[in-house]
C-alpha positions as CSV (number, residue, x, y, z in Angstrom):
1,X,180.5,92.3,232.2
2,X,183.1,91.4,229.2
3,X,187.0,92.2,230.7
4,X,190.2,91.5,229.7
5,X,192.7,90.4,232.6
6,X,194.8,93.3,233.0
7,X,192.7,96.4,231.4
8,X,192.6,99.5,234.3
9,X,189.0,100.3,233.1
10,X,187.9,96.7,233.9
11,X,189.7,96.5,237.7
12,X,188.3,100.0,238.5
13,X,184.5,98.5,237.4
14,X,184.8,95.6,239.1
15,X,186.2,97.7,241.8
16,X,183.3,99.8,242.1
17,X,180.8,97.4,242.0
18,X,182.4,95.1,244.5
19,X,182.3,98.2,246.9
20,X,178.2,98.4,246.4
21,X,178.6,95.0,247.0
22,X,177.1,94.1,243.6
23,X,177.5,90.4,242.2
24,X,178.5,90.0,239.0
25,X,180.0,88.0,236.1
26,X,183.1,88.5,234.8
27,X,183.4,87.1,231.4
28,X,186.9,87.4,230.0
29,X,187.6,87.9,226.5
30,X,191.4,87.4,226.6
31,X,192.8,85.8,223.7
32,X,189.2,84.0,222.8
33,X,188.6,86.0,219.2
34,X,184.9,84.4,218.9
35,X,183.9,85.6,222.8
36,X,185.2,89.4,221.5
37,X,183.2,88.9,218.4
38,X,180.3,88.1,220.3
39,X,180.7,90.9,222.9
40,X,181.6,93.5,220.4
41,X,178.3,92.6,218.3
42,X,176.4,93.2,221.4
43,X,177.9,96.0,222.2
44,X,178.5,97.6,218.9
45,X,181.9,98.5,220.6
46,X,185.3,96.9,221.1
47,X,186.6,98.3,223.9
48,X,186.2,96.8,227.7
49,X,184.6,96.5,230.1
50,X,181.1,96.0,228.6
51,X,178.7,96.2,231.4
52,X,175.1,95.4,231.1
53,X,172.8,95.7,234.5
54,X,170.0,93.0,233.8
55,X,169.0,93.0,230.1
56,X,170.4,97.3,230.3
57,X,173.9,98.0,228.2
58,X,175.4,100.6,230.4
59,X,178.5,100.6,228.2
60,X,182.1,100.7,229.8
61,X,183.6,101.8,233.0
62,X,183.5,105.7,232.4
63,X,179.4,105.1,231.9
64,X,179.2,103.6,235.1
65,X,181.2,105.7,237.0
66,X,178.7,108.5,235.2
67,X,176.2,106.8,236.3
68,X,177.3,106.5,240.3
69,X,178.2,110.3,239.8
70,X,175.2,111.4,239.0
71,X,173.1,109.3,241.7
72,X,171.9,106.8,239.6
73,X,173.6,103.8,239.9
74,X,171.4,102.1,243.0
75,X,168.1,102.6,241.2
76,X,169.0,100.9,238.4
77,X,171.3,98.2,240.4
78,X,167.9,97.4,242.1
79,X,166.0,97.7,238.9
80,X,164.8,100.9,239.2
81,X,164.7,103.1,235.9
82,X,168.2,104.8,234.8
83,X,166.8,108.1,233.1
């Protein structure tokens, strides 16, 4: 997951998955232009969080919390498919 230090959207995802008690790495982009570069070509967007689960792109915060919404968050946490 790419995060800056003090971005809501990136407290409330780490947030979230520290409550499923999910391990995860935090990569922060702050003030490292090439790591943002890098993220955002991933990604194909700027904005953080990024969040991929395994080798998915879920996207950012507002995907994931989508994703919990709907019920589908523990299948693909435990590599199930996302549909």
């Amino acid at each position: 997951m790419y995060t800056t230090r003090f971005c809501p959207y990136c407290v409330a995802a780490k947030r979230l998955l520290d409550a499923k008690g999910v391990s995860y790495e935090d990569i922060p982009v702050d003030g490292d232009a090439q790591l943002r570069k890098k993220m955002t070509e991933l990604a194909g967007q700027r904005t953080v969080p990024q969040i991929w689960i395994g080798e998915s792109h879920v996207g950012g915060y507002t995907d994931l919390a989508a994703l919990e919404q709907r019920g589908l968050l523990d299948g693909l946490l435990s590599g199930g498919p996302q549909s």
